[in-house]
N, C-alpha and C positions, 0 to 999 in steps of 0.2 A: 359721197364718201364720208360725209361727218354723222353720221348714223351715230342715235344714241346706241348703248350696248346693250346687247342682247344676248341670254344667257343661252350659254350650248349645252346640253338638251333645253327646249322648249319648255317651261313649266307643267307638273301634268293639273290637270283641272278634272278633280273629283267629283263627277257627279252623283247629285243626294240621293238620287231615284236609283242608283244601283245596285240592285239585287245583294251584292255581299255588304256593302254598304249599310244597305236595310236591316238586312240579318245582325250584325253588329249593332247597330242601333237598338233594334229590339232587346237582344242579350242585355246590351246596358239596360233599359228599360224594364226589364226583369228582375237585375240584381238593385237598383233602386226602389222600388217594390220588395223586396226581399230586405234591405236595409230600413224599410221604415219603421220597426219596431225598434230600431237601436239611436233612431234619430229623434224620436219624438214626433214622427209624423210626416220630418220636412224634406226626408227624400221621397214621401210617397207625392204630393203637394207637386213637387219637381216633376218627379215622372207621367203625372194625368197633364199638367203643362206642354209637355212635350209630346205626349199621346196626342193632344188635340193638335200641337202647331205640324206634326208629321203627318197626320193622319191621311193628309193628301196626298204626300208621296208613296204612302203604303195604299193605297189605292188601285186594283188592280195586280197588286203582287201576293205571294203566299202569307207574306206578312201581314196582309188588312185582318187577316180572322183575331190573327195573335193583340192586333191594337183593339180590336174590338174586344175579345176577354179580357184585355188589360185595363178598358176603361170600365166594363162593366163589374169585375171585380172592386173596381178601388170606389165606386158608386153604391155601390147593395154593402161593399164593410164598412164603407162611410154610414149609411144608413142604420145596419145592423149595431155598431158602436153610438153612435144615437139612441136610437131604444134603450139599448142594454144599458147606457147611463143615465137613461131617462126613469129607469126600473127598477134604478140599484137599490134604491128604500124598501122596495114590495118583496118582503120577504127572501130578498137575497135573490130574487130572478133576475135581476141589470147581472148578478153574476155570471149564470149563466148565459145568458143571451151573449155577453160579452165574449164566456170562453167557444161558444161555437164559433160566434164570428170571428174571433181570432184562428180557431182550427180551420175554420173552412175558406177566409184569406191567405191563412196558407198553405194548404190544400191548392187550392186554386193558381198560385203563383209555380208553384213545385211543378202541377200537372203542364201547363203553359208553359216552361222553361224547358222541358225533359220533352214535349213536343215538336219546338224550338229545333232545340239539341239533335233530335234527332227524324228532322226538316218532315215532322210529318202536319197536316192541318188539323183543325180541330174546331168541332163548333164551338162558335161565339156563343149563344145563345145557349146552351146546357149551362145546366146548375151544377155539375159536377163533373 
């Protein structure tokens, strides 16, 4: 009879692997993506962090595609931001190589969210 207390309802225990779960995680994972130009860079840093540490739980769900454009994006405009300011002397091309990459990061985040949005899949693997 001297039971510690126990709360009535049962705690619920959210598991990570669950599909709406996922879905929400991604969404956030999108809109930090989407916020990295207002941050300096440190919501995008955040979000390929978390791409990598979930990457397992999205494994197997409609969501792995979406983690897969999310890291391959934030790797090729890491890259392309590279060049572009490796090039900015030569005649003003770091310019442009910069503003593609900038349009086509978000390009690519836009396209992946509105996907998302509206739960259809999408190759990883296309450039556009």
């Amino acid at each position: 009879m001297n039971r510690p207390y126990e709360p009535y309802p049962p705690p619920v225990v959210q598991d990570s692997a669950d599909p709406r779960n996922m879905r929400t995680f991604t969404h956030i994972l999108y809109a930090l993506y989407a916020f990295y130009w207002l941050s300096g860079g440190l919501t995008g840093l955040v979000a390929i962090i978390l791409n990598y540490i979930k990457r397992g739980d999205a494994a197997g769900t409609p969501y792995e595609d979406h983690f897969t454009w999310q890291i391959r994006t934030f790797w090729w405009s890491v890259l392309g931001h590279i060049v572009g300011f490796a090039l900015i002397w030569a005649l003003g091309l770091g310019f442009l190589i910069l503003g593609v990459a900038w349009v086509w990061t978000l390009y690519r985040i836009i396209k992946g969210w509105l996907y998302l949005y509206e739960n259809k899949t999408l190759d990883p693997r296309a450039w556009f």
